[in-house]
N, C-alpha and C positions, 0 to 999 in steps of 0.2 A: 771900401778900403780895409774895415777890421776884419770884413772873411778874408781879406785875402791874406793880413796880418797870420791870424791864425790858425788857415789854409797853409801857411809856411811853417808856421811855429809849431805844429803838433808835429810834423813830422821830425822837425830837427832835434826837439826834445826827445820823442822815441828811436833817433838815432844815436843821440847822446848816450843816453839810457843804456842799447846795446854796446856802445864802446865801452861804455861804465861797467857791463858785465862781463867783459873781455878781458879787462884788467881785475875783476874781482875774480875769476876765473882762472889768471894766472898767479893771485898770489893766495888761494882756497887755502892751500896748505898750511901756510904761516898762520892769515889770519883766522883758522877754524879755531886757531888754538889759543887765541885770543879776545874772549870779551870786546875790550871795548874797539877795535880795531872790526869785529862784525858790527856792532853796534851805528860805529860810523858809517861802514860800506851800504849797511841798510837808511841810511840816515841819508848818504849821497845821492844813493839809487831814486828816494823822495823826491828831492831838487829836481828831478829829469821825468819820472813818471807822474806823477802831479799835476804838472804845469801844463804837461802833454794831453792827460786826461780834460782837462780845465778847455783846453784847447780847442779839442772834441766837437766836447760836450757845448761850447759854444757855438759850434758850426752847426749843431742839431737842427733849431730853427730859429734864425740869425732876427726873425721878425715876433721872436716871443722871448720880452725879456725874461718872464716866468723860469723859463726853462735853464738859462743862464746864469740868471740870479738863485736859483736851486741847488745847482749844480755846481758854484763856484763856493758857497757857503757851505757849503754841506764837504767838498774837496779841501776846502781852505781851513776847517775847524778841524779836522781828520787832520792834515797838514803840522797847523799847530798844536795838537794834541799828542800826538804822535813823536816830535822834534822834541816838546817840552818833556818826552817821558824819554826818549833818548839820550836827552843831554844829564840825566841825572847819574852821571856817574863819574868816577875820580881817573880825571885824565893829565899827569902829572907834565907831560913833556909839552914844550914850547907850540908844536903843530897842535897837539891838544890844546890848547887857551885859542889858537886861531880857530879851532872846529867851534872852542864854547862860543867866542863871538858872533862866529858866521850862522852859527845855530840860533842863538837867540835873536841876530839880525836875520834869519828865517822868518824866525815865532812873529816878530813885530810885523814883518809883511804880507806874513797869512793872513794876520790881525786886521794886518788892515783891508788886505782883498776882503774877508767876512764881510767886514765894515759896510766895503764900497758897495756888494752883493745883498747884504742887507737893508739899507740907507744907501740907493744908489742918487741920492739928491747931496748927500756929503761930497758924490765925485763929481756930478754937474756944475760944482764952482769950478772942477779944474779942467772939467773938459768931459765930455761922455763918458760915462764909468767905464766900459769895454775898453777904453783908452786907457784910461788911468789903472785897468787890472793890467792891461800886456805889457804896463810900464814896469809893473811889481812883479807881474810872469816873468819876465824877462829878466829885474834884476834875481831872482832866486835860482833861476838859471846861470847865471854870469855865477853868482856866492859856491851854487854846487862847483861847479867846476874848477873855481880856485881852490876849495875844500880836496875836491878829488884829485887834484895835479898832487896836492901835498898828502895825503895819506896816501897815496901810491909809492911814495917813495920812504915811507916811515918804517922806520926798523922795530919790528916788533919785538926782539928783546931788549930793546933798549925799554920800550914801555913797561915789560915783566920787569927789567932791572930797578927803575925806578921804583916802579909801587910794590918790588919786595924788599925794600932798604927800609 
């Protein structure tokens, strides 16, 4: 049941990913010229290439947990590392406080895939850890994508206008 879980899931993720480029794609111009609005779009782009790779790298060989628990741990610290060095920046506007939340409700769910991938006996209370990751795959997928509907539509001088006042 979980290859096939994540036999589905990697591909949807690196299709997400490519729509997520399409859109960064069409709005290069604006946001080149904007900090923190690249910052996010590299931040989104995470949510979708991550989960994908995690995906993978699970399907490598589905009867060695080694490889899975390597590979999600080591995806999920880069993850949170990465998100926590993203988010430090001053983002004044109302979609901005949504990116801080959905970001630091990122960081907590890498946290805890590490966790599960580390101490996968912390996930066997709640069910096979492979389960309880695609639970947390999946919600950082759902978080990217509400993140990226709303900076898709954020007006980047409205962001330069605030934090030059």
């Amino acid at each position: 049941m979980l290859n096939q879980f994540y036999g589905a899931f990697a591909p949807l993720s690196f299709t997400v990913y490519g729509l997520w480029l399409i859109v960064v794609q069409t709005r290069h111009s604006e946001w080149r010229r904007s900090p923190d609005h690249r910052r996010r779009a590299y931040a989104v782009s995470l949510h979708f290439a991550l989960p994908g790779l995690m995906s993978l790298l699970a399907l490598v060989d589905p009867t060695n947990s080694t490889v899975w628990r390597v590979s999600f741990a080591v995806s999920a610290a880069a993850g949170a590392i990465i998100l926590g060095y993203l988010q430090f920046s001053p983002v004044p506007t109302p979609r901005g406080v949504l990116w801080q939340i959905e970001s630091t409700t990122s960081i907590i769910l890498y946290g805890l895939i590490f966790l599960g991938a580390v101490a996968p006996g912390l996930a066997r209370e709640l069910g096979a850890p492979l389960r309880v990751e695609a639970v947390l795959l999946s919600l950082i997928v759902f978080l990217g994508i509400n993140v990226a509907w709303a900076l898709m539509f954020d007006d980047v001088d409205d962001v330069k206008g605030v934090q030059g006042a």
